[in-house]
SEMAR-224821 format. One line per field, with one value per residue (C-alpha): residue number from 1; residue in one letter; x, y, z. Coordinates in Angstrom, 3 decimals, m for minus. Example, Ala and Ser with C-alpha at 12.3 -4.5 7.8 and 13.67 -1.06 7.14 Angstrom:
<sites>
i: 1 2
aa: a s
x: 12.300 13.670
y: m4.500 m1.060
z: 7.800 7.140
</sites>
This chain:
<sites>
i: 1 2 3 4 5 6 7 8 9 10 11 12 13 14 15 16 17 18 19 20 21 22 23 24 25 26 27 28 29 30 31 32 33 34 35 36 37 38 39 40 41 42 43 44 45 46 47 48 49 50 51 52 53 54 55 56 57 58 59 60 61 62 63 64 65 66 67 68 69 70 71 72 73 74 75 76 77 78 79 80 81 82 83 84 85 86 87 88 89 90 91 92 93 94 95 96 97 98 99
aa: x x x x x x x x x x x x x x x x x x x x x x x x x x x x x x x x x x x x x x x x x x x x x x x x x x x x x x x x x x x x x x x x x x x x x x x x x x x x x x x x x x x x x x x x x x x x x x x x x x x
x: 118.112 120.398 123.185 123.131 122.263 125.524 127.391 126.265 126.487 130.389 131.409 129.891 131.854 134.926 134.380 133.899 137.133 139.184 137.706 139.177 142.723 142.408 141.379 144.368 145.945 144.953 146.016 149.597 149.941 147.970 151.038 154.188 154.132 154.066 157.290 159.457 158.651 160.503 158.525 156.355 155.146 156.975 155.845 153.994 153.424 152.049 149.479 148.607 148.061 145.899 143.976 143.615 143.072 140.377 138.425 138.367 137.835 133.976 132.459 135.530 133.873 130.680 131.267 133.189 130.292 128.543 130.260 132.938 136.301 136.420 138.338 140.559 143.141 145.478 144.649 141.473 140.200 138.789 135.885 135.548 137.865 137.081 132.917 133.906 135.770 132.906 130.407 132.356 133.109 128.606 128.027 130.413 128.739 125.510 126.516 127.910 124.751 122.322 124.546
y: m99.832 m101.703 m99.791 m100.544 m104.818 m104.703 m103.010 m105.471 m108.228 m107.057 m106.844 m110.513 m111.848 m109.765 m111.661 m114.897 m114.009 m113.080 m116.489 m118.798 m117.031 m118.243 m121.471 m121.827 m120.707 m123.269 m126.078 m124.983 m125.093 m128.632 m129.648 m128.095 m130.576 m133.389 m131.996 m130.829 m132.512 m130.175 m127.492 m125.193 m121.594 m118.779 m115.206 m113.603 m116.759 m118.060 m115.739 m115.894 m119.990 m119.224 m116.715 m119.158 m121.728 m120.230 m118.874 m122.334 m124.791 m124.142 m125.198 m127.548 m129.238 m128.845 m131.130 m133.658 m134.667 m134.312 m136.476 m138.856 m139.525 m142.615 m145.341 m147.118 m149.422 m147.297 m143.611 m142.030 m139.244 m135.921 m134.651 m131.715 m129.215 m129.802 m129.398 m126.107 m125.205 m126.519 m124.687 m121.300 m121.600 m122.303 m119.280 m117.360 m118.444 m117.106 m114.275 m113.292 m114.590 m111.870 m109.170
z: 57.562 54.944 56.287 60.043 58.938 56.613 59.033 61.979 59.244 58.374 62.326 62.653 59.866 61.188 64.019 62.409 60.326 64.044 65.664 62.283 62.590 66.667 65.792 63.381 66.188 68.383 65.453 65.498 69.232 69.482 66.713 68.613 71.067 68.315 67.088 69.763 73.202 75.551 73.925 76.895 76.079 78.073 78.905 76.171 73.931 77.884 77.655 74.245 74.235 77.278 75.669 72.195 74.464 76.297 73.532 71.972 74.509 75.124 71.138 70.935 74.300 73.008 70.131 71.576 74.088 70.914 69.070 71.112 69.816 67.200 68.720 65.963 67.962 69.612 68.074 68.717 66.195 67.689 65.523 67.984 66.174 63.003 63.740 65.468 61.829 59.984 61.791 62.028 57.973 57.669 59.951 57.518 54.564 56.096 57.125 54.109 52.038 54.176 53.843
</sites>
């Protein structure tokens, strides 16, 4: 029984490990646009900011109704990425801890 729990406890955090890499991901491509304007994925890199997208989008979401942006003047802070991080870094830690 210890066997199939650290297996299904080492595919989780696998996982967990795959979904931090995507989030990462998701940070770079947020930044391009901050850096180069003119800057618009083409062909494969299309599909693969589609896919990032789409994988993060629903907890990102989730937290921003959540919590709202913070309003200061002009710029308005997003907590919703860095919640999803948090989270998927505490669901890590857990996993880890039980197997």
């Amino acid at each position: 029984m210890a066997t199939v729990l650290s297996i299904v406890g080492g595919i989780v955090d696998l996982v967990l490990t795959l979904y931090i890499l995507v989030l990462i991901a998701r940070l770079v491509l947020d930044y391009i646009p901050l850096f180069n304007r003119e800057w618009r994925p083409k062909g494969a890199g299309l599909v693969a900011a589609e896919l990032v997208y789409t994988v993060t989008d629903p907890p990102i979401r989730f937290f921003r109704r959540l919590v709202p942006p913070l309003r200061l003047g002009t710029i308005a802070l997003d907590f919703g990425f860095m919640l999803t991080m948090i989270s998927v870094l505490i669901l890590m830690s857990i996993v880890r801890a039980l197997t």
